[in-house]
N, CA and C atoms as an extended XYZ file, in Angstrom:
543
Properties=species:S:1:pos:R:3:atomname:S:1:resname:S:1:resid:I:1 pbc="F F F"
N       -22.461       46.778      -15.288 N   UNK     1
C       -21.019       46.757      -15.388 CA  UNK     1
C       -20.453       46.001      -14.191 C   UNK     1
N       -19.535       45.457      -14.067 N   UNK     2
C       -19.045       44.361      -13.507 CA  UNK     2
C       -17.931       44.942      -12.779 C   UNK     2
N       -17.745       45.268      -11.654 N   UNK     3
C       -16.502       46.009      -10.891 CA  UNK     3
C       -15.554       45.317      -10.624 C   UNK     3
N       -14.163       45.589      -10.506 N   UNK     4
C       -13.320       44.398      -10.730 CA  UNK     4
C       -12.600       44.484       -9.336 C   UNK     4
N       -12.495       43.291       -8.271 N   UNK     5
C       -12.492       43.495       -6.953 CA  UNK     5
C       -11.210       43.283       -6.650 C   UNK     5
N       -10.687       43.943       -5.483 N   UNK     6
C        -9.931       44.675       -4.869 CA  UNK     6
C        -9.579       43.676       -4.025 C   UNK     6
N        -8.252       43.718       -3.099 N   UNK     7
C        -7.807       43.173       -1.977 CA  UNK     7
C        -8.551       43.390       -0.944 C   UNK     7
N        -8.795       44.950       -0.789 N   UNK     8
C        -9.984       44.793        0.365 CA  UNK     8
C       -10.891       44.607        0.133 C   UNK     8
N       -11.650       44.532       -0.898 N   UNK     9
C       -12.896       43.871       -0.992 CA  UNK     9
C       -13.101       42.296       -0.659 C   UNK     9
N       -11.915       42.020       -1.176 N   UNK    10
C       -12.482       40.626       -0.383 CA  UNK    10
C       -11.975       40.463        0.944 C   UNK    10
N       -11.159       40.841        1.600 N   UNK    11
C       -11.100       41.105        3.206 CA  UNK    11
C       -12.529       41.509        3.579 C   UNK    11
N       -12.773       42.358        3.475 N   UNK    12
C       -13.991       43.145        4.396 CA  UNK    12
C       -15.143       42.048        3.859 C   UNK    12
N       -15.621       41.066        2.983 N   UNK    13
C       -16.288       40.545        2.898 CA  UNK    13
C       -15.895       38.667        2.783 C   UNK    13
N       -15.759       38.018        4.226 N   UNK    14
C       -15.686       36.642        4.049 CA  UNK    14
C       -15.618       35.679        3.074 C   UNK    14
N       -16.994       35.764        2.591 N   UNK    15
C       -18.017       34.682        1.753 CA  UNK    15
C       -17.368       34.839        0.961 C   UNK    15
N       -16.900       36.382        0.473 N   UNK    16
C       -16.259       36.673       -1.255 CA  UNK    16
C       -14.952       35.279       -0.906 C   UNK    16
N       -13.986       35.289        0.152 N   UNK    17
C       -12.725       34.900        0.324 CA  UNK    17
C       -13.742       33.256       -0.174 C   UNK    17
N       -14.600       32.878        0.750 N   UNK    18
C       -14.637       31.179        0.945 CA  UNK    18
C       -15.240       30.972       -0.893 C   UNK    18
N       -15.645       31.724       -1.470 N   UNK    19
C       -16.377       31.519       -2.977 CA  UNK    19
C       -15.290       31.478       -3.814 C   UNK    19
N       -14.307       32.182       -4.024 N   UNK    20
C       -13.053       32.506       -4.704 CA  UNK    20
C       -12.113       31.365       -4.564 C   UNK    20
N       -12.081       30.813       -2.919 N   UNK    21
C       -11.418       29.448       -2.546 CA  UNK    21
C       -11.916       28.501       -3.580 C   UNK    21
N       -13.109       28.335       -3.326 N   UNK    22
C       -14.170       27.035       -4.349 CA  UNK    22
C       -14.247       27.417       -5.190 C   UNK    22
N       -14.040       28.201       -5.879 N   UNK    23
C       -14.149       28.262       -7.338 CA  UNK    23
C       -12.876       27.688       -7.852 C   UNK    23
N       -11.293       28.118       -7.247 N   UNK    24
C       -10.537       27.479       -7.209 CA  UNK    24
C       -10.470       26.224       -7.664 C   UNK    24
N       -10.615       25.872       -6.055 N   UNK    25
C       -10.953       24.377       -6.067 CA  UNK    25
C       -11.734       23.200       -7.233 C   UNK    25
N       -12.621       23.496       -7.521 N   UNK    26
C       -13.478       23.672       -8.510 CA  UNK    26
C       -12.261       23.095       -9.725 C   UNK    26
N       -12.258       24.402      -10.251 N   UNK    27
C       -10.809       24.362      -11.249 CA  UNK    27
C        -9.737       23.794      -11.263 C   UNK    27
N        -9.067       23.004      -10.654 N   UNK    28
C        -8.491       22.391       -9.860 CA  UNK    28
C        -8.704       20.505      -10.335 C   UNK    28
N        -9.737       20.288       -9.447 N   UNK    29
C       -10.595       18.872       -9.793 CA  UNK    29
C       -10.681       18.845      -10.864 C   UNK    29
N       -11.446       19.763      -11.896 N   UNK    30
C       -11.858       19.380      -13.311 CA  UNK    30
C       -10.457       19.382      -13.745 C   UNK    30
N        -9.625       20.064      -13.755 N   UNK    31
C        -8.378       19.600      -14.575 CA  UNK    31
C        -7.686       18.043      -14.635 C   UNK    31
N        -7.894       18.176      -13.284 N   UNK    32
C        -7.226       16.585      -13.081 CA  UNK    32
C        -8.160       15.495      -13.560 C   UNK    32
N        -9.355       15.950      -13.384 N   UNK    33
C       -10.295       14.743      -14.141 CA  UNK    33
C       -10.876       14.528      -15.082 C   UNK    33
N       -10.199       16.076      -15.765 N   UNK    34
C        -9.720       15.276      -17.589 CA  UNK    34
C        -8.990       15.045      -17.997 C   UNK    34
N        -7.267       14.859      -17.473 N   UNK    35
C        -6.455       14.336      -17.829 CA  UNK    35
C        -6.630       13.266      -18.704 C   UNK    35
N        -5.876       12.875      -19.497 N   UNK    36
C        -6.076       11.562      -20.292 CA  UNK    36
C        -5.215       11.275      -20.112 C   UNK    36
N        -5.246        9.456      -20.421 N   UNK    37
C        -3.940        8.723      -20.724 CA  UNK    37
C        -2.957        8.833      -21.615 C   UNK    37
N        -1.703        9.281      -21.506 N   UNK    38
C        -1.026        9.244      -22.904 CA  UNK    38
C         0.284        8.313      -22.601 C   UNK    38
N         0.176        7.363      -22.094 N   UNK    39
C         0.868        6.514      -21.953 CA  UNK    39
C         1.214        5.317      -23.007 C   UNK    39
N        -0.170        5.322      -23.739 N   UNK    40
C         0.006        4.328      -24.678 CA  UNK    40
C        -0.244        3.017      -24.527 C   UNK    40
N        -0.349        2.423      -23.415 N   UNK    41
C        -0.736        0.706      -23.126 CA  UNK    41
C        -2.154        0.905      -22.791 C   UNK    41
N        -2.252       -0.471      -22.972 N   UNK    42
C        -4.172       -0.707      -22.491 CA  UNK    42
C        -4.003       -0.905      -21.313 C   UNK    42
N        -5.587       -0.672      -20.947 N   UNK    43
C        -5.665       -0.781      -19.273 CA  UNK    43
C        -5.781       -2.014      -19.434 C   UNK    43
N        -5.793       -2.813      -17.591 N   UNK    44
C        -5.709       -4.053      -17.308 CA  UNK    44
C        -7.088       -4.519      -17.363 C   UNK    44
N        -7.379       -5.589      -17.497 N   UNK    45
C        -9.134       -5.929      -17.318 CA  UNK    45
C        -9.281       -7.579      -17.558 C   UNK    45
N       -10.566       -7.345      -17.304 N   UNK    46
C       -10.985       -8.937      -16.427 CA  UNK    46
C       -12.068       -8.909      -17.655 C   UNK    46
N       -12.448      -10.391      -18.336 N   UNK    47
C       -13.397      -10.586      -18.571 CA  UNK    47
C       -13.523       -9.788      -19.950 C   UNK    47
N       -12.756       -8.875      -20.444 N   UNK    48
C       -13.083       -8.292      -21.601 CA  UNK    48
C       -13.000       -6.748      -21.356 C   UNK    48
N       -13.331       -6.264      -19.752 N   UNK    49
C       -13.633       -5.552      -19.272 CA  UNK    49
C       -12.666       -4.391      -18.997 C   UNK    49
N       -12.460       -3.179      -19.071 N   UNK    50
C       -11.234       -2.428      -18.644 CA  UNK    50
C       -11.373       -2.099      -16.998 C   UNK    50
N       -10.382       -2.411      -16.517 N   UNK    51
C       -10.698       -2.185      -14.711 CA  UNK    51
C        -9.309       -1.002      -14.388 C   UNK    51
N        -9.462       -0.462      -13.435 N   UNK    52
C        -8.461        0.285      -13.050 CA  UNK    52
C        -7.494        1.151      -14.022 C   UNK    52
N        -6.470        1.730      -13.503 N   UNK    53
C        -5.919        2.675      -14.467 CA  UNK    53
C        -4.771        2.122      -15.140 C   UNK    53
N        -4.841        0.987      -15.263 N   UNK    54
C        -3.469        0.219      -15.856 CA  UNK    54
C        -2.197        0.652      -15.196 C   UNK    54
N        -2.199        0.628      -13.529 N   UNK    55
C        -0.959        1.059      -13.086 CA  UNK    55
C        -0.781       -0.202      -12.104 C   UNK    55
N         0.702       -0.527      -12.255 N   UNK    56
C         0.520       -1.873      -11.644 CA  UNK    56
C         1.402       -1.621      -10.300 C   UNK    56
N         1.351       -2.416       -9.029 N   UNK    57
C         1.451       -2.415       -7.735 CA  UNK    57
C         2.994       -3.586       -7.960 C   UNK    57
N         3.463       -2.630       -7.193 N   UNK    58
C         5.075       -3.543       -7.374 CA  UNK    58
C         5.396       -4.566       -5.701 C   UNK    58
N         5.179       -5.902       -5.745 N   UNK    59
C         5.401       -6.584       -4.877 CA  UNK    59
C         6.530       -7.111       -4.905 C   UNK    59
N         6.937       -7.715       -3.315 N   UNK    60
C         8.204       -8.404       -3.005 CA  UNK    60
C         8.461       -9.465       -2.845 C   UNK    60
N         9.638      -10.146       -2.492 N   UNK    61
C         9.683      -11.492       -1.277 CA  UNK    61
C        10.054      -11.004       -0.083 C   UNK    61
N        10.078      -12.174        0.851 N   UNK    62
C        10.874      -11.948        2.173 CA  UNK    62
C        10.631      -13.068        2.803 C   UNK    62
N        11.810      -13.721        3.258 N   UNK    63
C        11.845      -14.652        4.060 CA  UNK    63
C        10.657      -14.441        5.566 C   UNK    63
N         9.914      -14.796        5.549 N   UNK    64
C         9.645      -14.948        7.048 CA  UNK    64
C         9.201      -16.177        7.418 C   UNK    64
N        10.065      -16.310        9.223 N   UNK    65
C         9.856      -18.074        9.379 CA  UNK    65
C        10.252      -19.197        8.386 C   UNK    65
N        10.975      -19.015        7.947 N   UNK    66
C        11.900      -19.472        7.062 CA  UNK    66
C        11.157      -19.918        5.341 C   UNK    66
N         9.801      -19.219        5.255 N   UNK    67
C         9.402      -19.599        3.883 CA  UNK    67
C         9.302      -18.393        3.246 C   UNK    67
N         9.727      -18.014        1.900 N   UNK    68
C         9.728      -17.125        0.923 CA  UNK    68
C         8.250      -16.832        0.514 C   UNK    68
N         7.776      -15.460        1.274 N   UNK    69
C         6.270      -15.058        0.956 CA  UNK    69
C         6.240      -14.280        0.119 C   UNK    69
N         5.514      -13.432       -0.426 N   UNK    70
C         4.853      -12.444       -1.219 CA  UNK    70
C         4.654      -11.248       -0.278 C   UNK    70
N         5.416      -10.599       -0.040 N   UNK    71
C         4.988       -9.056        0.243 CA  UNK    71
C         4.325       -8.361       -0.366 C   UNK    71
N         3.786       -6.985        0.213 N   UNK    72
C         3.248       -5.526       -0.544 CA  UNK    72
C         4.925       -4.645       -0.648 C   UNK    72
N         4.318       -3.681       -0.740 N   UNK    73
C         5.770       -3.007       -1.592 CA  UNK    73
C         5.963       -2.417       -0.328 C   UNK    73
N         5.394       -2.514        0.887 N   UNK    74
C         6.268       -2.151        2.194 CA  UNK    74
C         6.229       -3.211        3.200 C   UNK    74
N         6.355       -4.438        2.718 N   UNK    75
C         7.065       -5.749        3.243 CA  UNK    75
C         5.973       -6.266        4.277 C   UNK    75
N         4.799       -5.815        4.243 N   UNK    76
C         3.371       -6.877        5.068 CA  UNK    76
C         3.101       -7.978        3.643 C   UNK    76
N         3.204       -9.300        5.266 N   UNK    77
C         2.510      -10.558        4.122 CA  UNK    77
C         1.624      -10.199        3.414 C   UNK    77
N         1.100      -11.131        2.338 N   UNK    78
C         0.026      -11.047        1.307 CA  UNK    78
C        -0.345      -13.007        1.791 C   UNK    78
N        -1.883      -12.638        1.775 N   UNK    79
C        -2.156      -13.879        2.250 CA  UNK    79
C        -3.552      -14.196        1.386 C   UNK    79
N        -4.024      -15.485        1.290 N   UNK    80
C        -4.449      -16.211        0.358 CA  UNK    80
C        -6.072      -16.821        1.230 C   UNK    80
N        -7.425      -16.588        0.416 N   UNK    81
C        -8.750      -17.471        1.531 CA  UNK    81
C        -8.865      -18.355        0.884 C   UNK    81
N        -8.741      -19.629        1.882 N   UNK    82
C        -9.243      -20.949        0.878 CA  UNK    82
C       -10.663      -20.519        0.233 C   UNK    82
N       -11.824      -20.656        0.517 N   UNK    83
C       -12.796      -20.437       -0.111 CA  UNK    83
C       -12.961      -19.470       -1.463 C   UNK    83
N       -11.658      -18.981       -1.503 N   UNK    84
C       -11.937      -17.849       -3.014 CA  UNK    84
C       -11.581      -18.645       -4.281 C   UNK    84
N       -11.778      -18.794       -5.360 N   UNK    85
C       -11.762      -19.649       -6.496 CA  UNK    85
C       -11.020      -18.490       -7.137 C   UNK    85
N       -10.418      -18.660       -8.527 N   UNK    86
C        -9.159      -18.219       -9.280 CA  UNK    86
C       -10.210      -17.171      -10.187 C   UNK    86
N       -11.219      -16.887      -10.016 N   UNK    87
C       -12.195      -15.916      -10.666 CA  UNK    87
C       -13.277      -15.160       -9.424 C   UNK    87
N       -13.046      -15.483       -8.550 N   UNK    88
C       -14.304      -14.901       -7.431 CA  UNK    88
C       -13.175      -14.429       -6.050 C   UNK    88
N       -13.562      -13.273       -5.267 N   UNK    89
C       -13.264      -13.284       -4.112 CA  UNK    89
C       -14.510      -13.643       -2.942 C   UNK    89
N       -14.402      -14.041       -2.013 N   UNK    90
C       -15.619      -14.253       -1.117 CA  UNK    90
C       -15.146      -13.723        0.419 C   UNK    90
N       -14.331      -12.832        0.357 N   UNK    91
C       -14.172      -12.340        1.228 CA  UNK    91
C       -15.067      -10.628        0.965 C   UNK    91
N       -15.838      -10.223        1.117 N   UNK    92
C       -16.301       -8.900        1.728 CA  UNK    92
C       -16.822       -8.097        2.627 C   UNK    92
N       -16.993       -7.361        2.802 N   UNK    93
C       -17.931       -6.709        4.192 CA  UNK    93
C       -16.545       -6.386        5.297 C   UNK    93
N       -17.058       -6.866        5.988 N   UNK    94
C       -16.163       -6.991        7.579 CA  UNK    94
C       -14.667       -7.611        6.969 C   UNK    94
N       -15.229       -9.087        6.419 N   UNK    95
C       -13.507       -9.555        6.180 CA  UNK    95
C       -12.748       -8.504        5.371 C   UNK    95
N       -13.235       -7.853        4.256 N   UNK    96
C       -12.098       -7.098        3.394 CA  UNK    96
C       -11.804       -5.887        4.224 C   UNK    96
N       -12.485       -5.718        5.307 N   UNK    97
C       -12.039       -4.625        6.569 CA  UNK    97
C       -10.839       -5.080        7.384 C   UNK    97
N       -10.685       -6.512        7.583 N   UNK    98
C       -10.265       -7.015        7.872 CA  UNK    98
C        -9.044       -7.821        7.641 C   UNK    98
N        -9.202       -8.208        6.029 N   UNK    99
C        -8.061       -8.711        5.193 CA  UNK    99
C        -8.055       -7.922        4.099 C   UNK    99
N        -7.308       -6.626        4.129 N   UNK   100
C        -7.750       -6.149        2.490 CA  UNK   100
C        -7.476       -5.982        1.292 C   UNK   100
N        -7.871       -6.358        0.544 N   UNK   101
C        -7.637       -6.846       -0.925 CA  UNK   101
C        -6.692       -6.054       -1.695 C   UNK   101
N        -5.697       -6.833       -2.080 N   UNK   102
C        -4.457       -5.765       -2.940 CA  UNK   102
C        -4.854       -5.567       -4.015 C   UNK   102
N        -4.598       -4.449       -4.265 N   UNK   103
C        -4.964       -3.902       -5.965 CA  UNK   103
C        -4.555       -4.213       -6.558 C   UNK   103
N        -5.064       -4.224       -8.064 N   UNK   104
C        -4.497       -4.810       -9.522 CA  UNK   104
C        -4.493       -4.469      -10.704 C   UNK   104
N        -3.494       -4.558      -10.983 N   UNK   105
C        -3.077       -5.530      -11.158 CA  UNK   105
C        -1.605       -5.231      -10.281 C   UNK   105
N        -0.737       -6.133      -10.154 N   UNK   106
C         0.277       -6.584       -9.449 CA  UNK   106
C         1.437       -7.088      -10.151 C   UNK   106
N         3.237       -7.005       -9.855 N   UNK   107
C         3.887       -7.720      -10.326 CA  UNK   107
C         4.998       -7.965       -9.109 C   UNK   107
N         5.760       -8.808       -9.202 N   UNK   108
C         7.142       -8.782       -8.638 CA  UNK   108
C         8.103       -9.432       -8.820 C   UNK   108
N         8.876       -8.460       -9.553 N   UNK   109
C        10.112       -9.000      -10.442 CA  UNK   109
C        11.098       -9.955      -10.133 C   UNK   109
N        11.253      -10.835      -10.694 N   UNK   110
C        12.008      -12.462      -10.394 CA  UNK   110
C        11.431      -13.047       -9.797 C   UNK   110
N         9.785      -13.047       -9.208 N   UNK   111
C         8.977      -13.877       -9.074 CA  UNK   111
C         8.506      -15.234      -10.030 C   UNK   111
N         8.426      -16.259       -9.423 N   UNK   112
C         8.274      -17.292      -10.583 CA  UNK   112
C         6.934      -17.638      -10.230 C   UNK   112
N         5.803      -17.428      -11.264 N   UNK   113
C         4.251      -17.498      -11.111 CA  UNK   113
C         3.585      -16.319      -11.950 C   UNK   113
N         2.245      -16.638      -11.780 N   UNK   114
C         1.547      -16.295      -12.731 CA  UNK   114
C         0.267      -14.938      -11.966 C   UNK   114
N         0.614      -13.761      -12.154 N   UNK   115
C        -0.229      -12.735      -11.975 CA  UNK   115
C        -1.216      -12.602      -12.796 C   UNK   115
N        -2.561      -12.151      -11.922 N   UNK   116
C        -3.052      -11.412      -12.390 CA  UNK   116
C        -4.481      -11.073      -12.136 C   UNK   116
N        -5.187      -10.427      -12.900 N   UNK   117
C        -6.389       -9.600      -11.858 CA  UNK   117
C        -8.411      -10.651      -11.619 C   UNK   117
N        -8.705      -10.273      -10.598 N   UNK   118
C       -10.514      -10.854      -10.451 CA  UNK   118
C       -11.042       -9.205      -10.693 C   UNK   118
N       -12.180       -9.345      -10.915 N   UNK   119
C       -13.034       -7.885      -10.789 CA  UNK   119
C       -13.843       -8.351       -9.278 C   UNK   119
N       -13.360       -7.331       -8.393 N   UNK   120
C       -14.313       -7.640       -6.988 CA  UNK   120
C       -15.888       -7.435       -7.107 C   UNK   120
N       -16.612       -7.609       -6.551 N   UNK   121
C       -18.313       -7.630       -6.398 CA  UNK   121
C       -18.175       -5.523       -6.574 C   UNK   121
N       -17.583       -5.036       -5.803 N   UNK   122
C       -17.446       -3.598       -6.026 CA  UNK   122
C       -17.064       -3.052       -6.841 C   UNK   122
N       -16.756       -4.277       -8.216 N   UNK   123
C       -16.173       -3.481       -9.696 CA  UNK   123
C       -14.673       -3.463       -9.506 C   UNK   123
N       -13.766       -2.673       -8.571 N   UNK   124
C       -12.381       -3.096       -8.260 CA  UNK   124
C       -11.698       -3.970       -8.795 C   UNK   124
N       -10.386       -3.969       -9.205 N   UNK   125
C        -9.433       -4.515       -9.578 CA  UNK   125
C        -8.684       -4.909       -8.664 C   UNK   125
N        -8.641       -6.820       -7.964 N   UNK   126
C        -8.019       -7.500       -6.908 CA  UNK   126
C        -7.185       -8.200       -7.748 C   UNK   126
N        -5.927       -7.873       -6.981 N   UNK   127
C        -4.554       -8.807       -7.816 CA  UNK   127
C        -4.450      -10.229       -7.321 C   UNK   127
N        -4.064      -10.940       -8.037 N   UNK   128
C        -3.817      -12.781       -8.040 CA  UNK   128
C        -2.771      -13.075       -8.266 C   UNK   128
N        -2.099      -14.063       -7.500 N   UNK   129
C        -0.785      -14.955       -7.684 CA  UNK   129
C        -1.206      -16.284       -7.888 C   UNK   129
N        -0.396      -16.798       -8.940 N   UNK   130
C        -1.468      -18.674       -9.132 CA  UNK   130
C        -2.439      -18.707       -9.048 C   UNK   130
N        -3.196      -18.001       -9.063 N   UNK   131
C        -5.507      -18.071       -9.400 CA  UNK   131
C        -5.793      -17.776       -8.119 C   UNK   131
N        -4.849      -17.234       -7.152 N   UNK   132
C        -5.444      -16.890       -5.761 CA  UNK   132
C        -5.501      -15.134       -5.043 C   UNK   132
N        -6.702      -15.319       -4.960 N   UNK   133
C        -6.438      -13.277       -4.693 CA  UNK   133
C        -5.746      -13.148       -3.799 C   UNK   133
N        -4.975      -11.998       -3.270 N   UNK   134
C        -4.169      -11.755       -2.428 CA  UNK   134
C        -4.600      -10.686       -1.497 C   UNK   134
N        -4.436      -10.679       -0.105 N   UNK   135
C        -4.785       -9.987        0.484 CA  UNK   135
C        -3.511       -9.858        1.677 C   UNK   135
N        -3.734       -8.202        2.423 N   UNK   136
C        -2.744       -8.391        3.451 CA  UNK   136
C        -3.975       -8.498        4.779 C   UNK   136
N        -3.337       -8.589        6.017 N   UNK   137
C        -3.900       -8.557        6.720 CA  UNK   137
C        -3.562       -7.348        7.943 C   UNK   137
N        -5.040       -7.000        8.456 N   UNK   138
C        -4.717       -5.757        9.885 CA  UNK   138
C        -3.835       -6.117       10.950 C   UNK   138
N        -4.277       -7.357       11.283 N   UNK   139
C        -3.352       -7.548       12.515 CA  UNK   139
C        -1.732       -7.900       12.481 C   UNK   139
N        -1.242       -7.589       11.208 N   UNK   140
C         0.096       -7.092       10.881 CA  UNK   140
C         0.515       -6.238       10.858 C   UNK   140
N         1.206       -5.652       12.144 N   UNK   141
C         1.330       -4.292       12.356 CA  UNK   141
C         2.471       -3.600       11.971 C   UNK   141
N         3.377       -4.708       11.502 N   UNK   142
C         4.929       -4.037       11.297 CA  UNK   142
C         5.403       -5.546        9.821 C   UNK   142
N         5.914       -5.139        8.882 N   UNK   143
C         6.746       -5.732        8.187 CA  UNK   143
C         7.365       -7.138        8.668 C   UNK   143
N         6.921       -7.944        7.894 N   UNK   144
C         7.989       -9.494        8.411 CA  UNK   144
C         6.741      -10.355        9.333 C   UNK   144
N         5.910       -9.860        9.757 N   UNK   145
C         4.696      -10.497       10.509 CA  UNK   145
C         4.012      -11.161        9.890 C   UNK   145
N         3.813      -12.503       10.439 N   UNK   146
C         2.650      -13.485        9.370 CA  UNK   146
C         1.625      -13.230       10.206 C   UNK   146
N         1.119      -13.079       11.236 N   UNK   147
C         0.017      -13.184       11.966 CA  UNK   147
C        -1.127      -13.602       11.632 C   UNK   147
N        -1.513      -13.613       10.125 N   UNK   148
C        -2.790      -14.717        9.668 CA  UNK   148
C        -2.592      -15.514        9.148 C   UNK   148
N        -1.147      -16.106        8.679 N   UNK   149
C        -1.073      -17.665        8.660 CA  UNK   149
C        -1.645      -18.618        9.550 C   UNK   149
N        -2.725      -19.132        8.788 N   UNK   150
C        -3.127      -20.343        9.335 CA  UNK   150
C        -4.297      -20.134       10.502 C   UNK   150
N        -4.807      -18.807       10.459 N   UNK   151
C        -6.097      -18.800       10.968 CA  UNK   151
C        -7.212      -19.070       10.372 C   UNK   151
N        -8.266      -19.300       10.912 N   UNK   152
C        -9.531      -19.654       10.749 CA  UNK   152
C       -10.535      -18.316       10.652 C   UNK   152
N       -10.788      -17.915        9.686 N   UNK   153
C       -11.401      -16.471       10.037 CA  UNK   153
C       -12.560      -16.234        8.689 C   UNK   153
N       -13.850      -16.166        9.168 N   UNK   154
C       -15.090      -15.291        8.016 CA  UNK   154
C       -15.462      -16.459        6.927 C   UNK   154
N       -15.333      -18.008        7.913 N   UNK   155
C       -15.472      -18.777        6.821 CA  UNK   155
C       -14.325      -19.576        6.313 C   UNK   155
N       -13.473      -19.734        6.976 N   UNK   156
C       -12.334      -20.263        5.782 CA  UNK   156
C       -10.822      -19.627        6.083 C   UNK   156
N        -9.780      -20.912        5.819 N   UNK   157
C        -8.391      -20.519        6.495 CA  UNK   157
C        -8.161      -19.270        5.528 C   UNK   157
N        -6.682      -19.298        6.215 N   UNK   158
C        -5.768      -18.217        5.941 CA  UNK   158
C        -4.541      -18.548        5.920 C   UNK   158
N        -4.411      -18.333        4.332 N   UNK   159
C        -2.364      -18.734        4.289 CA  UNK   159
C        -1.454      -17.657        3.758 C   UNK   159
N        -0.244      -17.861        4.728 N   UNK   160
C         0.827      -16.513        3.794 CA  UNK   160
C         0.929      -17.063        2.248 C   UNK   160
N         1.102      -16.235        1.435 N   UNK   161
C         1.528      -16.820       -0.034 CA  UNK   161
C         3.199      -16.837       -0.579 C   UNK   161
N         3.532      -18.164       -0.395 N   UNK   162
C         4.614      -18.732       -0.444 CA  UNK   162
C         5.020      -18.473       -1.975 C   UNK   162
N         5.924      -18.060       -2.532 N   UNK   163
C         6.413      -18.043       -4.152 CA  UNK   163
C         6.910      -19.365       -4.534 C   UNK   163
N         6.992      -20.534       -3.538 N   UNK   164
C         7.478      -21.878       -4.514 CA  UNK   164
C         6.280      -23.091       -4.213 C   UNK   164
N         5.007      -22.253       -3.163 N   UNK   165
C         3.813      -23.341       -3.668 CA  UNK   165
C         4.015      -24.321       -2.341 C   UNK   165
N         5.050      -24.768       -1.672 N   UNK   166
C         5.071      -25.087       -0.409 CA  UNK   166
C         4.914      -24.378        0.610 C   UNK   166
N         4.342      -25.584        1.420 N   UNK   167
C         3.852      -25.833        2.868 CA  UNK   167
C         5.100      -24.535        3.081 C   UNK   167
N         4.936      -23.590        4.026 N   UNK   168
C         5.833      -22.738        5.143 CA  UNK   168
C         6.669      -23.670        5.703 C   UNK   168
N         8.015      -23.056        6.016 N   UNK   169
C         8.915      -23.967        7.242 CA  UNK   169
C         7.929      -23.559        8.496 C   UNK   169
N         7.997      -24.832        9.365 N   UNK   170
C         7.868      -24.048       10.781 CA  UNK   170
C         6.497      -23.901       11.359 C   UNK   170
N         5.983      -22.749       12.206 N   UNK   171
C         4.873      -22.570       12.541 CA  UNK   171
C         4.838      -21.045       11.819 C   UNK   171
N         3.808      -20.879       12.330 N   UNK   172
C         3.815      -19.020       12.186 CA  UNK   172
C         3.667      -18.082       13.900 C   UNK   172
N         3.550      -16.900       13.816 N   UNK   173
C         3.413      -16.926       14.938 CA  UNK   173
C         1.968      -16.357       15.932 C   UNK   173
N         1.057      -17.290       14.960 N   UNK   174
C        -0.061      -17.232       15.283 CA  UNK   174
C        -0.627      -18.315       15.833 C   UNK   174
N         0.693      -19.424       15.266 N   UNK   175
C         0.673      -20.698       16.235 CA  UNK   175
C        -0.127      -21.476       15.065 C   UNK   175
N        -0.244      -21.215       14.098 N   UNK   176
C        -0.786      -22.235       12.827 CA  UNK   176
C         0.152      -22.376       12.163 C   UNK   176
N         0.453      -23.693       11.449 N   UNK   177
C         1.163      -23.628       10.083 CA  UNK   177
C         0.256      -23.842        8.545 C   UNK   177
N         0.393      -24.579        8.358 N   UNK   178
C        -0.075      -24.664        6.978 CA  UNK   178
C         0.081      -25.044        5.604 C   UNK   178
N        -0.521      -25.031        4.224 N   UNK   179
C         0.090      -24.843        3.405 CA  UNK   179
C         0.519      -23.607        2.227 C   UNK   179
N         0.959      -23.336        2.163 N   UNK   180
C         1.506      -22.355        1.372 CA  UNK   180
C         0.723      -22.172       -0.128 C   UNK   180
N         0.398      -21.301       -0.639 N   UNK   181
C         0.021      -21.263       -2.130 CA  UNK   181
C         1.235      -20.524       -3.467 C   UNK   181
């Protein structure tokens, strides 16, 4: 017979409290990770492939240094590796520690260009503007900062991503200019 436990029973005995926690817990996780979709749209996907949860990442503009970039949805540049092709990223390891890859898929409304997603080497869903993945960078510590315009870094420059496809006004203030994608 199965005794049915008490307030002090589980006081006077720990383990009962930390088992009762996790079982919880337990219950908890599995709920949420059978949720289903009932949203009704297809997920986003590459290749045929379904990637991510079909929730899309809302990007900005903002003047900085006088050229109209591509923000994240809390106003750090989004910047562009020459070496990545409109289907591959070749930034990983250290660089995506370094520059890291915005999720995808991506939009930003009254943007003029063409979104949309690569599948990273890690399976991940990396968002694209004009066939170029987008990434922000670390050493942007505050909103409005280009700081990897126009560096040289892991192989291959680094440009803010401009929404009209031109060269940046100006320099940046990393002391490179560039061209814009």
């Amino acid at each position: 017979m199965i005794k049915s436990l008490t307030q002090r029973d589980v006081l006077r005995r720990p383990w009962l409290m930390l088992a009762l926690l996790a079982a919880a817990a337990v219950a908890v996780l599995a709920a949420c990770g059978s949720s289903g979709s009932s949203s009704g749209s297809a997920p986003a996907s590459v290749g045929g492939k379904p990637v991510g949860a079909g929730s899309s990442s809302t990007l900005k503009t903002a003047t900085i240094g006088g050229a109209t970039v591509l923000t994240n949805s809390k106003g750090f540049t989004l910047y562009a590796f020459a070496p990545d092709t409109a289907s591959k990223s070749n930034c990983n390891g250290a660089c995506a520690q370094n520059w890291p890859p915005v999720k995808g898929p991506a939009k930003a409304p009254a943007t003029m260009g063409t979104f949309g997603t690569i599948q990273r080497s890690s399976g991940a869903a990396q968002a694209t503007f004009n066939g170029h993945p987008l990434y922000t960078f670390v050493g942007d510590t505050a909103p409005g900062q280009n700081k990897g315009n126009g560096l040289t870094a892991f192989g291959g420059l680094w440009h803010e991503v401009t929404t009209s496809g031109s060269a940046p006004a100006g320099g940046s203030s990393s002391g490179g200019g560039g061209a814009g994608y």
